[in-house]
N, CA, C and O atoms as a GROMACS GRO file, in nm:
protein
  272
    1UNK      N    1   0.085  -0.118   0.000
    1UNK     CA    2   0.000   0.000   0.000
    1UNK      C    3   0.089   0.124   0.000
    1UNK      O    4   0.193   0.122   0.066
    2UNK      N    5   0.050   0.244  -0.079
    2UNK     CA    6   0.136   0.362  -0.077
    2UNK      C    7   0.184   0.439   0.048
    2UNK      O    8   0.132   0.398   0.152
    3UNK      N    9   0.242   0.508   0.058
    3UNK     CA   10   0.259   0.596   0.163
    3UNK      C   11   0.207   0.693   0.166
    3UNK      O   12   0.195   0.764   0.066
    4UNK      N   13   0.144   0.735   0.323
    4UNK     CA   14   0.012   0.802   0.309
    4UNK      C   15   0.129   0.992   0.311
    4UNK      O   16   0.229   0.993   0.381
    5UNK      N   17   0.105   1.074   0.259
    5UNK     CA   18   0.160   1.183   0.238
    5UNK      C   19   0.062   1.313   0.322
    5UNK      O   20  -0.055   1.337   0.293
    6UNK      N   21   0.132   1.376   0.416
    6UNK     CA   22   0.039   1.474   0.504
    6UNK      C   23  -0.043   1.571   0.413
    6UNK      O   24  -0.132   1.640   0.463
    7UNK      N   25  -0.017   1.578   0.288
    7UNK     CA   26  -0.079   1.673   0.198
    7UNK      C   27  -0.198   1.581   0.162
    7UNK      O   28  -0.305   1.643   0.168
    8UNK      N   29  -0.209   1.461   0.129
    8UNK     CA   30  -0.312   1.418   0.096
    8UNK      C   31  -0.421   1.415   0.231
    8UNK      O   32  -0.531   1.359   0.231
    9UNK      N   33  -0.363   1.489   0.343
    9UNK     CA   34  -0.544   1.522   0.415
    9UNK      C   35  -0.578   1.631   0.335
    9UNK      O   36  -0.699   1.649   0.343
   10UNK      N   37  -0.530   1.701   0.271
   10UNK     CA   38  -0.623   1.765   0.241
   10UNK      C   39  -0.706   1.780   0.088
   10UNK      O   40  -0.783   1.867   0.047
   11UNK      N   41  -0.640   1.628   0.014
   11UNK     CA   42  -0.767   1.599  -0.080
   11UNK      C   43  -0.881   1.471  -0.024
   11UNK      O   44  -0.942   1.403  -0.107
   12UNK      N   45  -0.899   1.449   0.140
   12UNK     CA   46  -0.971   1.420   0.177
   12UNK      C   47  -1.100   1.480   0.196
   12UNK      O   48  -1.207   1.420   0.211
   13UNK      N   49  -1.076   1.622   0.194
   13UNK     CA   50  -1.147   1.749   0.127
   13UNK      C   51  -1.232   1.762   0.025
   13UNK      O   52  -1.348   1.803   0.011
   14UNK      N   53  -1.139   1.713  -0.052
   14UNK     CA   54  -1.217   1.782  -0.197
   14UNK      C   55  -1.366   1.730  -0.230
   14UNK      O   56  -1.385   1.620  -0.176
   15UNK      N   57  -1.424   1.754  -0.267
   15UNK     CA   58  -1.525   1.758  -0.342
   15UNK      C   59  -1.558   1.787  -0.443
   15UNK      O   60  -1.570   1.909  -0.459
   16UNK      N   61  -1.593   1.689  -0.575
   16UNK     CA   62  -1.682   1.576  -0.532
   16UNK      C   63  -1.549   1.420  -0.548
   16UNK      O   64  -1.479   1.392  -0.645
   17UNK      N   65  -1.557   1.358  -0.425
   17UNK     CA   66  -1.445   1.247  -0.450
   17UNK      C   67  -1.513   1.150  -0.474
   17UNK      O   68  -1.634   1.154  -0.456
   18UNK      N   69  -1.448   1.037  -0.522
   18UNK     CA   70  -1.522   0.930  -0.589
   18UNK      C   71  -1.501   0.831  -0.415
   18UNK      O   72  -1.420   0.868  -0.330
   19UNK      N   73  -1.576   0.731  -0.401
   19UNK     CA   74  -1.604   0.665  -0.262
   19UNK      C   75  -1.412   0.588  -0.299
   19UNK      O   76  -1.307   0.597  -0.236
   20UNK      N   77  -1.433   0.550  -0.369
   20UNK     CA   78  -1.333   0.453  -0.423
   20UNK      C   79  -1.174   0.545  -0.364
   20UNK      O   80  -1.132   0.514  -0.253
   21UNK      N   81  -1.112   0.635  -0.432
   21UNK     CA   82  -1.045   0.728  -0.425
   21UNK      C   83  -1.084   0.770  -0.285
   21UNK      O   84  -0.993   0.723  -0.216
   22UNK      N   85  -1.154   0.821  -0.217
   22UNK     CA   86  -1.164   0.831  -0.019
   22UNK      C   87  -1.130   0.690   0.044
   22UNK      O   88  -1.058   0.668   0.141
   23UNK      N   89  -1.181   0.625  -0.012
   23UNK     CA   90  -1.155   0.458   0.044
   23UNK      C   91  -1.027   0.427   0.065
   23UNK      O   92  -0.979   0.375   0.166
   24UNK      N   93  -0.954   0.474  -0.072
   24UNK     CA   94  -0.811   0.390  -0.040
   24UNK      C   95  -0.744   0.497   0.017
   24UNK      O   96  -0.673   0.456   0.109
   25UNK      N   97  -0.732   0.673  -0.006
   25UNK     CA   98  -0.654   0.752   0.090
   25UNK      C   99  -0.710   0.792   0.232
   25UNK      O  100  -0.679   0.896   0.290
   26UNK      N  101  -0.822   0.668   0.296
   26UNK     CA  102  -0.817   0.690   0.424
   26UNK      C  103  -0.786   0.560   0.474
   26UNK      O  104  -0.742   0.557   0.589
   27UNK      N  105  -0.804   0.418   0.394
   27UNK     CA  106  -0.716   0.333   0.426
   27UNK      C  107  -0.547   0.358   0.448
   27UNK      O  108  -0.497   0.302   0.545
   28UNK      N  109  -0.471   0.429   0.371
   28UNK     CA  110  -0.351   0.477   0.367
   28UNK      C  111  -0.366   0.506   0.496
   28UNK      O  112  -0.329   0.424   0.580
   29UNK      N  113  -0.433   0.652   0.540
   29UNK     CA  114  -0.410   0.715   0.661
   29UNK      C  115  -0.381   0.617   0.782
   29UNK      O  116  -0.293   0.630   0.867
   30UNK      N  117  -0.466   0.527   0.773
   30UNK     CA  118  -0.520   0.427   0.874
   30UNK      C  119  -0.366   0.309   0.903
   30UNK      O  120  -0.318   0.279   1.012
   31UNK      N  121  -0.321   0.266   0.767
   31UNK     CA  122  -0.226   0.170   0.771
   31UNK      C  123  -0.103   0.260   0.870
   31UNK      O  124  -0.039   0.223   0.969
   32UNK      N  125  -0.105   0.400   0.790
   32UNK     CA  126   0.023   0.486   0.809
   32UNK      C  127   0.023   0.512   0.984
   32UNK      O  128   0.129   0.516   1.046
   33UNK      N  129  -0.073   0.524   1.032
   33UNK     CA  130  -0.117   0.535   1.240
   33UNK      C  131  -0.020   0.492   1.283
   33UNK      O  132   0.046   0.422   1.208
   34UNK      N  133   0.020   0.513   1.399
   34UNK     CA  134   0.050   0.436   1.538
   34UNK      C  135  -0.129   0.431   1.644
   34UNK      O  136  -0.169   0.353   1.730
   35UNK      N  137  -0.181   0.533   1.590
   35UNK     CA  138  -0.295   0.519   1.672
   35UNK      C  139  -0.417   0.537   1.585
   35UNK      O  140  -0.407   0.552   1.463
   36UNK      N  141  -0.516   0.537   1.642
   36UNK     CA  142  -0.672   0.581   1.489
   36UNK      C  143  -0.765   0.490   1.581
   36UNK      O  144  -0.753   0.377   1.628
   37UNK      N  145  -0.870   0.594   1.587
   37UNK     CA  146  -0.978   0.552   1.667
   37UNK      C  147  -1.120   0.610   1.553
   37UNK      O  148  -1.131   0.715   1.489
   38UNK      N  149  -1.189   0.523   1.560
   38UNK     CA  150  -1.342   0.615   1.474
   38UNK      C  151  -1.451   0.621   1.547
   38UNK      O  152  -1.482   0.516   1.602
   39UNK      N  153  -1.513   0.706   1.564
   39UNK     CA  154  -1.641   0.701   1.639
   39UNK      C  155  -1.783   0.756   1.541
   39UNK      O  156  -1.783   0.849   1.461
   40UNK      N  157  -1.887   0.675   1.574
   40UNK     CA  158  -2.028   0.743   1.502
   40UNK      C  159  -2.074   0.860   1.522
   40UNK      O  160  -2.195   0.855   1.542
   41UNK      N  161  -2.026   0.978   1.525
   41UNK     CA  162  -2.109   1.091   1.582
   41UNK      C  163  -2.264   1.109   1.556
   41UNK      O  164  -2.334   1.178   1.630
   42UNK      N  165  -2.311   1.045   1.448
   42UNK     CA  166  -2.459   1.053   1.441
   42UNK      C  167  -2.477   0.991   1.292
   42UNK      O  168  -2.404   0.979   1.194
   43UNK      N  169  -2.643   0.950   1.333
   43UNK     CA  170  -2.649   0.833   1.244
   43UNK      C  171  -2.850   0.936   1.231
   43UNK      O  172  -2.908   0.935   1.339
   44UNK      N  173  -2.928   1.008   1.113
   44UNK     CA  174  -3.038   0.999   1.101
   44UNK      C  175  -3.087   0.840   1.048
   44UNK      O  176  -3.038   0.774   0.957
   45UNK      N  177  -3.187   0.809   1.128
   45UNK     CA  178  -3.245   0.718   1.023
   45UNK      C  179  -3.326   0.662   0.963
   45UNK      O  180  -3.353   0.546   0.935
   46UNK      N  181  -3.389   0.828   0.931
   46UNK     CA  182  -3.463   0.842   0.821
   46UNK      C  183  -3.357   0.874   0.641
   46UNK      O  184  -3.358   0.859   0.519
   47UNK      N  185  -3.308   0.909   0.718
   47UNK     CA  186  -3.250   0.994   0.582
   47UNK      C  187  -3.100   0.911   0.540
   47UNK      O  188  -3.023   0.932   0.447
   48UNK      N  189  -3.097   0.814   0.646
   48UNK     CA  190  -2.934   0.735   0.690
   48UNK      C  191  -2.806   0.804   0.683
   48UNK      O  192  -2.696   0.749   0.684
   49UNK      N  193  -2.831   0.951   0.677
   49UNK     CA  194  -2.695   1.040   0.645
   49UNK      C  195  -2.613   1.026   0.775
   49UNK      O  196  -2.670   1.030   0.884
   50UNK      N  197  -2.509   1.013   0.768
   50UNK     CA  198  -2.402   0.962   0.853
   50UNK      C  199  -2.316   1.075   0.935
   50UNK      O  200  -2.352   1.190   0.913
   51UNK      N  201  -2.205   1.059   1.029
   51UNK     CA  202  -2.141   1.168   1.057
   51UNK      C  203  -2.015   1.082   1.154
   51UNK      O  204  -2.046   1.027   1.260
   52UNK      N  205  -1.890   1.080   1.108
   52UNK     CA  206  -1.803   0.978   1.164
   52UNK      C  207  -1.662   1.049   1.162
   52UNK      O  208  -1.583   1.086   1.076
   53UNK      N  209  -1.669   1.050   1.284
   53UNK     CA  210  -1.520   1.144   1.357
   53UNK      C  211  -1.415   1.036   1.354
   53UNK      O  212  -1.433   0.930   1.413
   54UNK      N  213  -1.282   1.068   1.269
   54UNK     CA  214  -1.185   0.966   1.277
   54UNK      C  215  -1.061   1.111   1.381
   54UNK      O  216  -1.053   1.234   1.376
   55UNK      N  217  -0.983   0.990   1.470
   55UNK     CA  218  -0.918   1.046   1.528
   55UNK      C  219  -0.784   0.964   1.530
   55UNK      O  220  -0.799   0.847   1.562
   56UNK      N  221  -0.637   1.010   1.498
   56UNK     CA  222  -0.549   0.936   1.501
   56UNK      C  223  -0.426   0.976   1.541
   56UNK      O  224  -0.434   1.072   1.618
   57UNK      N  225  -0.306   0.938   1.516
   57UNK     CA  226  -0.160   0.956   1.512
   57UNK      C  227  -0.078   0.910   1.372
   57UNK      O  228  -0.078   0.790   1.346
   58UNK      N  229  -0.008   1.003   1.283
   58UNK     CA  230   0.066   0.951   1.179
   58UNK      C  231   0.154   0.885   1.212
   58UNK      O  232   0.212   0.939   1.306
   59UNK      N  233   0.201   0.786   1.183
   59UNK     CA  234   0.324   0.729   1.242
   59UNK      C  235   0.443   0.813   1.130
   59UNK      O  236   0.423   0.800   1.009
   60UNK      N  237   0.600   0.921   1.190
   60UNK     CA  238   0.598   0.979   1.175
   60UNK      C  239   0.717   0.912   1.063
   60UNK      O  240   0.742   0.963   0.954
   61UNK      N  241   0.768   0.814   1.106
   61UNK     CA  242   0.854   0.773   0.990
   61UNK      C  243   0.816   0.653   0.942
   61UNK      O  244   0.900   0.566   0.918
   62UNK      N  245   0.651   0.630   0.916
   62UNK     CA  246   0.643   0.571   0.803
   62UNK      C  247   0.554   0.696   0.717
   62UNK      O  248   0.443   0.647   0.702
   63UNK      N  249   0.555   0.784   0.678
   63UNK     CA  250   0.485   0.901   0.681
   63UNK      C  251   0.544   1.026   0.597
   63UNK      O  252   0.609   1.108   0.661
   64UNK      N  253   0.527   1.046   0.461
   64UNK     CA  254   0.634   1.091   0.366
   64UNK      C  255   0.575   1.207   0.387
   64UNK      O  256   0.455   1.197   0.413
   65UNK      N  257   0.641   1.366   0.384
   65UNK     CA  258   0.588   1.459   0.402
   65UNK      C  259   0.680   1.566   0.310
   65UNK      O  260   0.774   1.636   0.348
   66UNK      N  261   0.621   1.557   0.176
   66UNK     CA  262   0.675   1.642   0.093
   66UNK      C  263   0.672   1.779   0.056
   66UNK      O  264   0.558   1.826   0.061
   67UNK      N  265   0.790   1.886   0.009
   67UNK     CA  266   0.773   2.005  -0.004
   67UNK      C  267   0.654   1.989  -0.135
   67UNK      O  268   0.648   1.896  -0.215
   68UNK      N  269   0.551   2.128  -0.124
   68UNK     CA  270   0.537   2.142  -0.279
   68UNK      C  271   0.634   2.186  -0.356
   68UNK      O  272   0.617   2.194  -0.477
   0.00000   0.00000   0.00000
């Protein structure tokens, strides 16, 4: 799996991302941890719209952090 790059939080951002493309650069994030916790912050369910707080640690040298 790639190395997750601190710049790519912020095409965790973008909009509109494809599920696929969020999938694998928050799997990255996730592999790249020493820590990562997720919690449900809220769930309607009528409407099933979701709301899910991820909280973690980069692990700092597996963790490429490039100039632009």
């Amino acid at each position: 799996m790639p190395r997750f790059r601190i710049q790519d939080i912020q095409l965790l951002e973008n909009v509109p991302t494809s599920p696929g493309s969020l999938r694998s650069k928050l799997g990255e994030m996730i592999v790249n941890s020493t820590v990562f916790r997720a919690k449900v912050d809220s769930l309607n369910p009528e409407t099933w719209e979701y709301r899910i707080v991820l909280e973690g640690t980069l692990d700092k040298e597996d963790t490429k952090f490039e100039q632009p």
